[in-house]
N, C-alpha and C positions, 0 to 999 in steps of 0.2 A: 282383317289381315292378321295373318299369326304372329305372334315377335318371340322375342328370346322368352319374356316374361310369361305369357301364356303357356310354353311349349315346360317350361320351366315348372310354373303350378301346375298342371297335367303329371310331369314327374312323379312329384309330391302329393296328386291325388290319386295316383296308382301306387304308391306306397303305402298308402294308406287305407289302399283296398288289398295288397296283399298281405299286410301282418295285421295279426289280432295284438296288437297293442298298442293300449292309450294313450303311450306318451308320441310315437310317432303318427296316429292320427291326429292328433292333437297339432303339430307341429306341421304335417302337411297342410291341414284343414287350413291353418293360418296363410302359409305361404298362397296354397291355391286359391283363397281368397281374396289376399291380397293382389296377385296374380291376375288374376278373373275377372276379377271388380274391382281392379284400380284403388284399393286399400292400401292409403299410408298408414306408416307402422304408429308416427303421431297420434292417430287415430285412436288406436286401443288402448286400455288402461294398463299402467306398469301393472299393476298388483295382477293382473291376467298373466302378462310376458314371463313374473317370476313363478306364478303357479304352476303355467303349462311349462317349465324350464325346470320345476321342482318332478313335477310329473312324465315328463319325456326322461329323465335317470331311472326313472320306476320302471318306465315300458322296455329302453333300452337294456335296461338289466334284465327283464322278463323275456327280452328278446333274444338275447345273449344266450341265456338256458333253454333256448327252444332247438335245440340241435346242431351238431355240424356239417351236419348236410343242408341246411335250411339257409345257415349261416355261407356256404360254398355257393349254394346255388343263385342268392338274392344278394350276395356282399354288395354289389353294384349299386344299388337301390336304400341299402344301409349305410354304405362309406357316406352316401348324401343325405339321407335323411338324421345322420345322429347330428351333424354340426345343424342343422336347419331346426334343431328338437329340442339341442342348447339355447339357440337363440331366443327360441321362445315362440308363443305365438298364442292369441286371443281365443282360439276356439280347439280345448278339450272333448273331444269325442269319444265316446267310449264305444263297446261293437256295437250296440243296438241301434247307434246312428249311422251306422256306413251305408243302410238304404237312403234315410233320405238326402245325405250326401249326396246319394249319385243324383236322386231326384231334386235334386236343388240344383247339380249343374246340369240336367237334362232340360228345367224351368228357364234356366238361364239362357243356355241353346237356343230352347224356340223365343223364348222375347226377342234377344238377337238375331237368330236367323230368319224369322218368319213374315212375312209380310203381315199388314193388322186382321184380314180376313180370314187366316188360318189362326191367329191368333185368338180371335173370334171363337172360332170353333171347337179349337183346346180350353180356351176358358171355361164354355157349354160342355164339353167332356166334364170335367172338374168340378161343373154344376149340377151335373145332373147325376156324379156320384155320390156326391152330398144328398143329393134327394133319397136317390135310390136306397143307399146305404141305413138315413135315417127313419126312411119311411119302413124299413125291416124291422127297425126296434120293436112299433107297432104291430106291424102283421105278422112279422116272422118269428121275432120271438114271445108275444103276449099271444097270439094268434089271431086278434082283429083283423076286420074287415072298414079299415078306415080307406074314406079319400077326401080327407081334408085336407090336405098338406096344401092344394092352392091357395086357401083360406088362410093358413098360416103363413103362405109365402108373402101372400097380401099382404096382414098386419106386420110385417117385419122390413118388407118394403117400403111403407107408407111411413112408417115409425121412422127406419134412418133416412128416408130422401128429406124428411120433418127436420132433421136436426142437424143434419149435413147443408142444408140450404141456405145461403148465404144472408145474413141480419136484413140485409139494405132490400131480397126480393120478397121476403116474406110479408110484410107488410098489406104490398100489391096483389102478391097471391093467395093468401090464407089470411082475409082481414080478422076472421071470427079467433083465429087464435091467440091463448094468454097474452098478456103482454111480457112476462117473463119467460115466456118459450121461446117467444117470436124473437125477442133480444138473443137466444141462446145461437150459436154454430160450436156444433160438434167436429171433432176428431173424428178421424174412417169408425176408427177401433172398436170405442166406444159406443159410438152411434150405433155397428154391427151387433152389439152385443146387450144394447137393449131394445133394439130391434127382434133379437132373439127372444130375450127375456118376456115382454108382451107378447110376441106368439104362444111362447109358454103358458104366459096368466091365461090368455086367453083359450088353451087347452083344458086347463085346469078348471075353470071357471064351467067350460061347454061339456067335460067329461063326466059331470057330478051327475046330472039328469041323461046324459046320452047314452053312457057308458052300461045304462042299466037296462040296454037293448042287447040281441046278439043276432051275429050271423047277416044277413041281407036290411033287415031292418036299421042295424047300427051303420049300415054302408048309403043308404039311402038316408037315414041322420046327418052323417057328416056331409054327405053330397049336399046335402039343404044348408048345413056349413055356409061352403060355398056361397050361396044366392042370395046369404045375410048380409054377409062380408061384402060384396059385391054392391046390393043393392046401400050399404051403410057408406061405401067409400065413394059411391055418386048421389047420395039424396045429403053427404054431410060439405056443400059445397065451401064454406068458409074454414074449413079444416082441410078437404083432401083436395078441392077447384073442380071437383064432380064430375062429370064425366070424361073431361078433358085431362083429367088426371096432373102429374107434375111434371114439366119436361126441362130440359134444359137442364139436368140435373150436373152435378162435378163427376167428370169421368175418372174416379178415384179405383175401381175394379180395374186389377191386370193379373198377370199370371202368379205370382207370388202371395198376392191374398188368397184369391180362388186355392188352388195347390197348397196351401197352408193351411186353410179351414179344412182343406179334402183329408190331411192328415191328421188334424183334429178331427176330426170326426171318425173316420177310421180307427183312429187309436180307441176312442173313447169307447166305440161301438165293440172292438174285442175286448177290452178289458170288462168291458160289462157285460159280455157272453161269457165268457170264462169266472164268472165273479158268481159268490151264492145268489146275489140279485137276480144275474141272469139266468140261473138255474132254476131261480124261483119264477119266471117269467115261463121258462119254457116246464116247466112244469103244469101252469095253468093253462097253457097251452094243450099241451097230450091231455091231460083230465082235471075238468074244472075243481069235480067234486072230491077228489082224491087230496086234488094241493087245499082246499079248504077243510075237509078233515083234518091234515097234517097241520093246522094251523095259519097258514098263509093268506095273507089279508086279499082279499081279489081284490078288492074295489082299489083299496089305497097301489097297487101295484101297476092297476092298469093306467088307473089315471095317472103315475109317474110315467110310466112309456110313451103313454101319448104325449104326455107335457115334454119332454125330454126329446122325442121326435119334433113336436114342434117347434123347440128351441133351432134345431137346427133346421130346419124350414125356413124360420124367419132370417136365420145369420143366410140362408142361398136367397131368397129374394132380397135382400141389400146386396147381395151380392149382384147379383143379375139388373134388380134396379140400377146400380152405377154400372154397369158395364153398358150396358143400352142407354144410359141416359135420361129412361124416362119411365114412368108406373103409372097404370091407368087403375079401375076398376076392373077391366078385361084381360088385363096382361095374364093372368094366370086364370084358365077354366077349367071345367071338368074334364073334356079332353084331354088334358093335360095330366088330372089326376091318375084316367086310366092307362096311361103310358106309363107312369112310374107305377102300376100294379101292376104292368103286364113286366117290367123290368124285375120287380122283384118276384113275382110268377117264373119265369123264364131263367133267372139265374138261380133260384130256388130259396122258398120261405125260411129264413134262417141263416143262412151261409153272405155273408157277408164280402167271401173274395167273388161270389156267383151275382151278387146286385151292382158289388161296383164294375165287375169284366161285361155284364152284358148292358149296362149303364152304357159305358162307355163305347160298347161298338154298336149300338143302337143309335148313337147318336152321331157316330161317324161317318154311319149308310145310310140316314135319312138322307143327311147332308148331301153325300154323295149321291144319291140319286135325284137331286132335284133336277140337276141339267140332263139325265137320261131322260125325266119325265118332261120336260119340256122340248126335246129332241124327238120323241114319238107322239109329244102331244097327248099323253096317258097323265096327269094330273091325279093325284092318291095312290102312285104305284106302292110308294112306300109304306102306306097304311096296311094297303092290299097284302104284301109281304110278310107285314109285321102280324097279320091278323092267322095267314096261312103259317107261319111260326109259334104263334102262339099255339094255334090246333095241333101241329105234330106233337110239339111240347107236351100238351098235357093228355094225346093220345098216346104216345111211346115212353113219357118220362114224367109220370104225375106229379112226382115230388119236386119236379123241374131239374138244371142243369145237373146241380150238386146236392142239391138234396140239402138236408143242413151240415154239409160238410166241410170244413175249407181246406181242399186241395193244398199239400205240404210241395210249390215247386222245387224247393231246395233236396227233398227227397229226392225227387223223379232224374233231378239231373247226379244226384249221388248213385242211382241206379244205369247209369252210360256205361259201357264196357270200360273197362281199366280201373274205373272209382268201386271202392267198397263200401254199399249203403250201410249208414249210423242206425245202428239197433238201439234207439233209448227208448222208456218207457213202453207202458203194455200198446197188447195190438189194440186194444179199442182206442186207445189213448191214438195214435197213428191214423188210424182211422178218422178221428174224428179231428 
């Protein structure tokens, strides 16, 4: 049901999408917050109420000098947001957050609106960007031919369903382990993140001898990954409960972790393309021998990509282990690995907005084709489809979607009749 208070933070959070200043997202953020999420103002720290109070005079004076036409056109929106901007409020945004702002109330939408099987689904969206996204660092920007990432999904599964497990079942189920493990229950947080961490070691550790393969060889390496892992989390029965895997697990995965790690990683994933790291990655990439004249250590480089992929491997399988509940030795196989090559294949080696958009609609249309397939009684349409895509793809568009490009939407719609598109930096710069 709508009430005054929701209709009211809405207000506040369209104010805060039309002006570029800090002090009045700041002030809405709080209100729609509070609004939204039933946030008493109790709740937040004065020393916040007077910062963002200190900070919303900043933005209203910056806002003030932004025109009088700006100021005629939006007065409406300003007569309520400067008293709302005095008052204060917990969360200062500056512009680089007004996306995931929207994306935090769009996160909020569907946990409210949605029943728990679309829910579901959006979660697996959000999981299999994280895959796609960080399985690129690997192939797209070092130029590997990994498909381990089930192998890491494993150990990072295994690792936080281990520590998330309640004191009192451990015992019964994992007699073989420490006795100061078994005493331990972990936090989500935590436990995600060295669930992470171990996939990592565990990259790092298998990269030293693997890594000194290339091309089909090293793909058929990590695939054998896979069958270790596998065959380690059901012969080690008093550690993982072997083939029966951990069930029962605390349904602790919802939309706000998933979508929160999705931006973690996203972030991480541009700022390390744009960064000399990732220059130096795709460098070894175009020409081995070129980046190691020029100095550039290969080995120590590759093995950080893959380790740094596999961190985030591990944080999507704790992921996915709580959200289902349960982690087997089978939960993740190599079918699985070549879906997420065919995702970053298809969205293209490198581009990062191209792994997470066809991530995510790939995993939409599985879905949705299951009850077509069991309507004609045709079981594998989906694969069928995905396989006939994959062909055109690298018959018509080798380098795939985007190539290693990431498509600038905010251009495209500065390009609408009546907008004047923003000329900054050079054409390659745009380009790419």
């Amino acid at each position: 049901m709508i009430t005054h208070d929701i209709l009211l933070g809405l207000l506040f959070l369209l104010t805060a999408l039309l002006y570029s200043s800090v002090g009045h997202a700041g002030a809405s953020g709080y209100l729609a917050a509070m609004a939204l999420f039933d946030m008493a103002p109790a709740q937040m720290k004065p020393t916040a109420l007077v910062l963002n109070a200190c900070v919303a005079v900043i933005g209203t004076w910056n806002f003030w000098h932004g025109g009088w036409f700006r100021w005629r056109l939006f007065w409406p929106f300003a007569v309520t947001s400067i008293p709302a901007a005095l008052i204060g409020g917990a969360i200062t945004l500056p512009d680089i957050y007004y996306r995931p702002l929207v994306g935090a109330v769009l996160v909020y939408a569907a946990s409210a609106g949605l029943n728990p099987y679309l829910q579901s689904i959006v979660a697996f969206v959000g999981i299999n960007v994280i895959l796609a996204v960080s399985l690129n660092i690997t192939n797209g920007f070092t130029g590997l031919f990994s498909l381990g990432h089930p192998a890491f999904m494993t150990v990072g599964g295994y690792v936080t369903a281990i520590l998330t497990l309640p004191a009192a079942r451990k015992p019964h189920l994992l007699p073989d382990l420490p006795a100061w493990l078994a005493q331990m229950h972990w936090p989500f947080l935590p436990a995600l993140a060295v669930g992470g961490l171990f996939a990592a070691l565990v990259a790092a550790i298998v990269g030293f001898p693997v890594l000194r393969l290339r091309g089909h060889y090293l793909a058929v390496a990590t695939l054998g990954l896979i069958f270790i892992i596998q065959g380690l989390a059901t012969n080690l029965d008093g550690y993982t409960r072997g083939a029966l895997g951990l069930n029962g697990l605390p349904e602790l995965t919802n939309l706000w972790w998933v979508y929160g790690w999705m931006l973690v990683t996203l972030y991480v994933c541009w700022k390390l393309k744009h960064s000399s790291l990732g220059r130096t990655m795709l460098a070894i990439r175009e020409n081995e021998l070129a980046a190691s004249c020029l100095g550039v250590k290969i080995t120590q480089t590759r093995i950080l990509s893959l380790a740094l992929g596999a961190f985030f491997a591990g944080i999507a399988g704790g992921l996915w282990a709580h959200l289902v509940t349960l982690v087997t030795p089978t939960s993740f196989t190599f079918l699985f690995a070549f879906q997420l090559v065919v995702m970053v294949v298809l969205g293209g080696s490198g581009s990062i907005t191209g792994a997470a958009l066809v991530a995510a609609v790939l995993t939409i249309a599985t879905e949705a084709l299951h009850p077509v397939e069991e309507a004609v009684g045709l079981y594998g349409l989906s694969q069928m489809l995905l396989a006939v895509a994959v062909l055109l793809v690298l018959i018509y568009r080798p380098k795939g979607l985007f190539g290693m490009a990431e498509p600038d939407l905010l251009a495209w719609i500065g390009k609408l009749p009546g907008r004047q598109p923003a000329h900054s930096g050079s054409k390659r710069q745009r380009e790419v």
